[in-house]
C-alpha positions as CSV (number, residue, x, y, z in Angstrom):
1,X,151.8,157.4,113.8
2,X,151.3,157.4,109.9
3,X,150.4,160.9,108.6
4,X,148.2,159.4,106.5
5,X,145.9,158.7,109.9
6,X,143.6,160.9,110.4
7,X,142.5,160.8,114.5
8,X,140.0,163.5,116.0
9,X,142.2,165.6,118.6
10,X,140.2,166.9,121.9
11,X,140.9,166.9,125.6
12,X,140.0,164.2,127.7
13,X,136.4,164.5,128.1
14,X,133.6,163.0,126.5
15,X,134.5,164.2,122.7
16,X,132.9,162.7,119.7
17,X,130.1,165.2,119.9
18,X,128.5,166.5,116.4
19,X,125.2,168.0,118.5
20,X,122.7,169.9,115.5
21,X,121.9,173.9,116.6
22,X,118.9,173.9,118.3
23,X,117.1,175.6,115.6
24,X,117.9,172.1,113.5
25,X,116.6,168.5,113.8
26,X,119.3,166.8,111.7
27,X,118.1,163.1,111.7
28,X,120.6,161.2,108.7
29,X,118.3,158.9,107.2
30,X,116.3,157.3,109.1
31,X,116.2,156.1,112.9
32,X,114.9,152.3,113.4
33,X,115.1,149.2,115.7
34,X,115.2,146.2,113.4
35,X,115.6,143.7,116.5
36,X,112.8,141.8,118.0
37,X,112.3,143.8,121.3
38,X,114.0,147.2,122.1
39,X,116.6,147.6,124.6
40,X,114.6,147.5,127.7
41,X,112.9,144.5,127.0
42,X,116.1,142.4,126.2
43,X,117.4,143.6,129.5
44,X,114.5,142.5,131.1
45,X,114.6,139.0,129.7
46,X,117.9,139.0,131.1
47,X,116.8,139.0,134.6
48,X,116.0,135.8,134.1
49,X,118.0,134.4,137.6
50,X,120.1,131.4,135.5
51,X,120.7,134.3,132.9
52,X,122.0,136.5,135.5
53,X,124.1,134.1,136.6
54,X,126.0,133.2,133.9
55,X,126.4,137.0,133.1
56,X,128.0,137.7,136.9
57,X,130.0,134.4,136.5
58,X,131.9,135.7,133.2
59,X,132.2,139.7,135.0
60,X,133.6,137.8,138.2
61,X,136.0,135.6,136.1
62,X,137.2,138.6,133.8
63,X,137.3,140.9,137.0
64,X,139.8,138.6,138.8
65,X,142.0,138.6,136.4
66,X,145.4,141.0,136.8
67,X,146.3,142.6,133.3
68,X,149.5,144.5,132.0
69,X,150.5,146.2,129.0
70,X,153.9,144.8,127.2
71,X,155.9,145.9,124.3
72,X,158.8,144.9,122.3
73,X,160.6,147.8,123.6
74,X,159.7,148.6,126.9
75,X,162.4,151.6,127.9
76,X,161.5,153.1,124.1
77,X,157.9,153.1,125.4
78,X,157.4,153.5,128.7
79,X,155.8,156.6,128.6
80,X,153.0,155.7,126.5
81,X,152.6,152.7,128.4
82,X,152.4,154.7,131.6
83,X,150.1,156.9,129.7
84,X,147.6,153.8,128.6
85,X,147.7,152.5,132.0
86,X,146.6,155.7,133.1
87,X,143.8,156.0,130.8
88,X,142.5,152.7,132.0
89,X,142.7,153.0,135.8
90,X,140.5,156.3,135.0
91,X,138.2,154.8,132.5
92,X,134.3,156.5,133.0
93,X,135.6,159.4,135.5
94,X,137.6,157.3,137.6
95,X,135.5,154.4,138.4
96,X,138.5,152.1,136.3
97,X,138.8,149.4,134.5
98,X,136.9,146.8,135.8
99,X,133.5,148.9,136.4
100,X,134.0,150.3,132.6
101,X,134.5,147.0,131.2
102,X,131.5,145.5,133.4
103,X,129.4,147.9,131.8
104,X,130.2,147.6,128.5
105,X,130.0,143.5,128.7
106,X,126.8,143.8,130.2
107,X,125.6,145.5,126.9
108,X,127.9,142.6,124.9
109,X,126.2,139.9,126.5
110,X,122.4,141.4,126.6
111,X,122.0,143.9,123.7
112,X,122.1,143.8,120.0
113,X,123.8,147.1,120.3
114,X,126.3,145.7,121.5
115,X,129.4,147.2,124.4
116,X,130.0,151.1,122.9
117,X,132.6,153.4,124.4
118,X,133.3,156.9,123.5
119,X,136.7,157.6,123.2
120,X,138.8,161.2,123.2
121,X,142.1,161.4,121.7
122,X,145.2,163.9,121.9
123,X,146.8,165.4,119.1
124,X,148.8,162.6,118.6
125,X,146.3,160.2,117.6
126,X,146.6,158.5,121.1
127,X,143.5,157.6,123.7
128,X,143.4,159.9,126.5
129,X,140.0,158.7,127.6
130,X,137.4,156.3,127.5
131,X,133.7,155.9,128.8
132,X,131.1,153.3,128.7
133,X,128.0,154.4,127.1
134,X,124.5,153.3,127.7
135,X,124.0,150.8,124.5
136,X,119.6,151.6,125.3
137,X,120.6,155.0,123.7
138,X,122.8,154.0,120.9
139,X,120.8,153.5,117.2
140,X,122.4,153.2,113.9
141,X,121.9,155.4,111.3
142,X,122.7,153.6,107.9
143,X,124.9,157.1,107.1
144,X,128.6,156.0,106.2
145,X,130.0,159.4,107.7
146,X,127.9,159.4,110.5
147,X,127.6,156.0,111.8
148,X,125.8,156.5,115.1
149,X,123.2,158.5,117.0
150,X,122.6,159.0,120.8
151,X,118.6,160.0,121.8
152,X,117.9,160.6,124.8
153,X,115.3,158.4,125.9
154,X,113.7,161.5,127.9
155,X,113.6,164.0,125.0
156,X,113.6,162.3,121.4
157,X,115.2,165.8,120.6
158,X,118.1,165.7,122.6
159,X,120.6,163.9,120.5
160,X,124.4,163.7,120.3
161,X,125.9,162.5,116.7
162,X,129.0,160.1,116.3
163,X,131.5,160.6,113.6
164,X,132.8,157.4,111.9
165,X,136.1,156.3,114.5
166,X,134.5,157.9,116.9
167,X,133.4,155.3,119.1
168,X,134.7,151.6,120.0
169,X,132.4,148.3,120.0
170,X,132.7,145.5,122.1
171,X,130.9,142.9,119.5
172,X,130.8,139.2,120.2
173,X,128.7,137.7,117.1
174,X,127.8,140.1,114.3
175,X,125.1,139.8,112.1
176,X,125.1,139.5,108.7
177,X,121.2,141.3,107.5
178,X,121.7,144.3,105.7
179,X,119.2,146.3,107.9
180,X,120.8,145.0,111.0
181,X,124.3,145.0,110.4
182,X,125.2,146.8,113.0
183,X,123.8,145.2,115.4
184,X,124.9,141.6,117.0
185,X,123.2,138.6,117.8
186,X,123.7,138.5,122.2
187,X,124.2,135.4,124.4
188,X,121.1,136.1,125.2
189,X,119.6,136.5,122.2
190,X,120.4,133.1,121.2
191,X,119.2,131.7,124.2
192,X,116.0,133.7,124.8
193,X,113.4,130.5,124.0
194,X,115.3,128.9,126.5
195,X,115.0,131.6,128.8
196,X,111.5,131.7,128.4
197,X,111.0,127.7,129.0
198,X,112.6,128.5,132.1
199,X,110.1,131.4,133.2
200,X,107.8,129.2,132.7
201,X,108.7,126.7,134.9
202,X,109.1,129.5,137.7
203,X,105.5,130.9,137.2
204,X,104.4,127.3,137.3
205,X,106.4,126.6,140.4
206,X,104.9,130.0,142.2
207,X,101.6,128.7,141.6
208,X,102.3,125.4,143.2
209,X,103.6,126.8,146.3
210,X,100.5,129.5,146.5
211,X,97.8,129.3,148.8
212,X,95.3,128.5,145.8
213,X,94.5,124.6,145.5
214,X,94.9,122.6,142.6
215,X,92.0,123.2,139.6
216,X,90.3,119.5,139.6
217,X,87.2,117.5,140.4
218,X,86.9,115.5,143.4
219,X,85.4,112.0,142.3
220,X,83.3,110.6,145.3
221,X,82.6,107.2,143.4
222,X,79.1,105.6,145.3
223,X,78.4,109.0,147.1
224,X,74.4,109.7,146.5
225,X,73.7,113.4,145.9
226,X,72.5,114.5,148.8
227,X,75.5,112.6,150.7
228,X,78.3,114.8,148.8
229,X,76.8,118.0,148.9
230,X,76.6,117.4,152.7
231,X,80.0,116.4,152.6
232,X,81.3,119.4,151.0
233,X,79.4,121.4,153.2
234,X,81.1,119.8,156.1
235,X,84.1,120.0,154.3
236,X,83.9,124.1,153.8
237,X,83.6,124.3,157.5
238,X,86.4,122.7,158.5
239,X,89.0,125.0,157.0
240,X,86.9,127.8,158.4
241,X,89.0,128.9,161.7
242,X,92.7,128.5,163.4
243,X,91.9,125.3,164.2
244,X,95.5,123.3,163.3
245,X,93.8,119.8,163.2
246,X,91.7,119.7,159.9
247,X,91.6,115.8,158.5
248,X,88.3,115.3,156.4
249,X,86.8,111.7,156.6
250,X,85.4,109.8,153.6
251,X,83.3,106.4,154.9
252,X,80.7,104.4,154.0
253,X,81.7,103.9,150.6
254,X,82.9,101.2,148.6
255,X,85.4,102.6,146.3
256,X,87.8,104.5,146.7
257,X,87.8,108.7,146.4
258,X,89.8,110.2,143.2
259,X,90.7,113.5,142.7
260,X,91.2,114.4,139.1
261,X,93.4,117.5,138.2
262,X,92.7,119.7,135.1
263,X,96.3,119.7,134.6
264,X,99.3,117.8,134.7
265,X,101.3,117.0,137.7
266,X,104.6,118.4,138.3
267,X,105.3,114.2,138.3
268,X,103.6,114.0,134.3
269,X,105.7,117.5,133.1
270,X,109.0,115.9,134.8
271,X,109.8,119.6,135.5
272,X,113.2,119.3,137.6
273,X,115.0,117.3,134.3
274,X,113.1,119.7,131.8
275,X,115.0,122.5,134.3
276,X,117.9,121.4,134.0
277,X,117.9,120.9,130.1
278,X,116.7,124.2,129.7
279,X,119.6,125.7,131.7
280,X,122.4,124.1,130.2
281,X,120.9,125.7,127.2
282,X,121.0,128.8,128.4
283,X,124.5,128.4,130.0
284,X,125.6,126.9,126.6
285,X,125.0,129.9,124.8
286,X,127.3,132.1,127.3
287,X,129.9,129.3,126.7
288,X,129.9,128.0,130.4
289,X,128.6,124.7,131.5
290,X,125.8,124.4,133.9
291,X,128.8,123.2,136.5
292,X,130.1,126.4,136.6
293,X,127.3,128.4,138.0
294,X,127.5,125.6,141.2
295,X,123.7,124.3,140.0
296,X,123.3,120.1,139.9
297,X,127.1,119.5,141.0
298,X,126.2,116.7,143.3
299,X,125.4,114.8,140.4
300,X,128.8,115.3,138.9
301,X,132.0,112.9,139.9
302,X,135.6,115.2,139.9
303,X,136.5,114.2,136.3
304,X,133.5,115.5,134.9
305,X,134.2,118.6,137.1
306,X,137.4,119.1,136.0
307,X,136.9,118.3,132.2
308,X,134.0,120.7,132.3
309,X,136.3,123.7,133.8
310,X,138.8,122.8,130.9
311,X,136.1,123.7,128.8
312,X,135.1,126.7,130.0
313,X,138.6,128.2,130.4
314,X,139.0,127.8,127.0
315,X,135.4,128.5,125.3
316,X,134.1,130.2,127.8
317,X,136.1,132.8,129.8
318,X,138.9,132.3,127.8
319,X,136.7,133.1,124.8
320,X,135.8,136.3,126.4
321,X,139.4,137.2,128.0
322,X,140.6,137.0,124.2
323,X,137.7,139.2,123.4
324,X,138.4,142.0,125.5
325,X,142.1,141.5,124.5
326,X,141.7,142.2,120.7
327,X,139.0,145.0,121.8
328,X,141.9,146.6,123.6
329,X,144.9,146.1,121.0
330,X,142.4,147.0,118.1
331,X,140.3,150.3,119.7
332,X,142.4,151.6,122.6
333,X,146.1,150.9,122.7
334,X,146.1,151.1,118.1
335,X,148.9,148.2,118.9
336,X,149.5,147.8,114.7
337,X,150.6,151.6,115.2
338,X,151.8,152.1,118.9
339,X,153.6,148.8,119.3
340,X,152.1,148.1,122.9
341,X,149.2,145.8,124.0
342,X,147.4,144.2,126.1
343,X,147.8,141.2,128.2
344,X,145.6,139.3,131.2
345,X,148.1,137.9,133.4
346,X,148.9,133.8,134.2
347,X,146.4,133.0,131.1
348,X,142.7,132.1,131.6
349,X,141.9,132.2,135.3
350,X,145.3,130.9,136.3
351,X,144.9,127.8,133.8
352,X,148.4,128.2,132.7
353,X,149.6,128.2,136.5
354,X,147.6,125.3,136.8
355,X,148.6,123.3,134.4
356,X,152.3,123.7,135.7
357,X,151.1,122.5,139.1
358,X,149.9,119.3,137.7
359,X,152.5,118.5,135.5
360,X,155.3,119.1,138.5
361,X,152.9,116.6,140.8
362,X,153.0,113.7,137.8
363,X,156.4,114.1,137.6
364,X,157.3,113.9,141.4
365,X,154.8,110.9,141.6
366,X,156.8,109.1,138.7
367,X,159.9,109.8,140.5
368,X,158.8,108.3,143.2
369,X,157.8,105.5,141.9
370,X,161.0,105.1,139.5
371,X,162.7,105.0,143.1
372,X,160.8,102.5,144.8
């Protein structure tokens, strides 16, 4: 490690903790939320169940994947390696990798904050610990030296101050806006007037299924005054009761009874297409196709399947694999100092494994046929 490199040593425990006396409020600058909705209320959007989805699909696909951590040298540096390894399998306390990366991807994919981990480093300048921190806490402040503030949400009092290196961000899209520079724009930022097309459709689906009829008028054409009222009268009674036969009768009129809706028909608002529009949207903006969450696949013949999983192996998941690669190699492992980084195993999702299956089945079919 280069002398010149100045790293904060500690033990490995949550370090990275600049906390004012309690006879001080030390707030640098100024403490703001420049994003459209705080961190609560983008997490709540993201309940949205297609949302959801494509957020457990890209854990699911990261979490099966098997990683290692290579260098040039391995018998020079096996010790550090065993040492990063380490680190990882005991990321936040021991829960491990995969738990401490799900957490700080959830924040990626929902939060402007972005993923944040606190790291703690020993006196050589290498991680010794790492631990996912809640990104509804984390505010910038604008102060070069001291980047970052954690607030309790409980006590506005109750904060913990980040030096500049002292924390590592997972960020997928950054923005550019002075005042929100360190923030990002999510995936679900960019897809959150899709999102709310799609509640929409649910809270007009709910109300379809409810017990509550349909808002309207009920046009009995030649009925006389006296004749309707009576009907409706008769009408009123017969859903009175447990009675599982209820057919109302309409006779003794010429033309025919129309019921006319205050609103549009489920048949008008073509809702199932506008659905599905709306959620490859949504998917789009996660870089998966609407394929991959298993929604509309009996619509799909195997080519499109197949092209579609191409695509998402590469722009999707692999998009994200990649992501969490550099975050590793840049923030955790220092590989431009150490030498060592990190790998997922057999590329995106096995794509690598299966290309090589396909390629050995197009040869042993030319073969064949070569033969014959």
């Amino acid at each position: 490690m280069p002398d010149d490199i100045v790293l904060k040593a500690s033990l490995p425990q949550p370090q990275s903790i600049q906390t004012a006396p309690p006879y001080i409020v030390r707030q640098p600058l100024y403490i703001t939320n420049p994003t459209a909705f705080t961190a609560a209320e983008w997490r709540f959007v993201a309940r949205e169940p297609i949302t959801r989805m494509c957020i457990r699909y890209i854990l699911r696909e990261l979490g099966a994947l098997e990683y290692d951590i290579n260098s040039d040298t391995p018998e020079r540096d096996d010790e550090i390696i065993r040492q990063y390894k380490f680190v990882l399998n005991n990321a936040d306390d021991g829960d491990g990798l995969d738990i401490s990366l799900s957490r700080g991807m959830q924040d990626a994919l929902i939060l402007p904050m972005a993923g944040n981990y606190d790291l703690a480093y020993d006196d050589d300048g290498h991680v010794i610990g790492m631990w996912a921190i809640d990104g509804a806490t984390m505010y910038p402040t604008y102060d070069t030296y001291v980047p970052f503030v954690q607030i309790n949400p409980y006590n506005g009092l109750d904060r913990v101050y980040f030096g500049k290196g002292d924390i590592a961000r997972l960020i997928f899209q950054p923005r550019v806006e002075l005042d929100k520079k360190a923030y990002q724009e999510s995936p679900v930022e960019s897809a959150f007037l899709a999102i709310e097309a799609l509640s929409r459709i649910y809270i007009y689906y709910l109300k379809q299924l409810g017990d509550t009829p349909a808002a309207g008028i009920l046009d009995l054409m030649d009925f006389s005054e006296s004749e309707a009222v009576e009907w409706a009268k008769g009408f009123r009674e017969l859903l009175e009761g447990i009675d599982p036969l209820k057919i109302p009768l309409l006779y003794d009129h010429t033309k025919p009874a129309r019921f006319v809706p205050f609103g549009r028909t489920p048949q008008d608002l073509n809702i199932v297409e506008n659905f599905k529009r709306f959620a490859e949207m949504v998917s789009g903006a996660f870089g998966l196709s609407i394929g991959d969450l298993r929604l509309f696949e009996h619509e799909r013949v195997l080519a499109g399947v197949e092209a579609s999983q191409r695509v998402t192996a590469r722009s999707g998941v692999g998009y994200y694999a990649q992501a969490v690669e550099d975050f590793m190699q840049n923030k955790i492992l220092q590989t431009q100092y150490t030498g060592i980084w990190f790998k997922y195993k057999l590329g995106m999702t096995g794509e690598e494994q299966m290309e090589a299956q396909l390629a050995s089945t197009r040869a042993l079919t030319l073969n064949t046929m070569m033969q014959g």
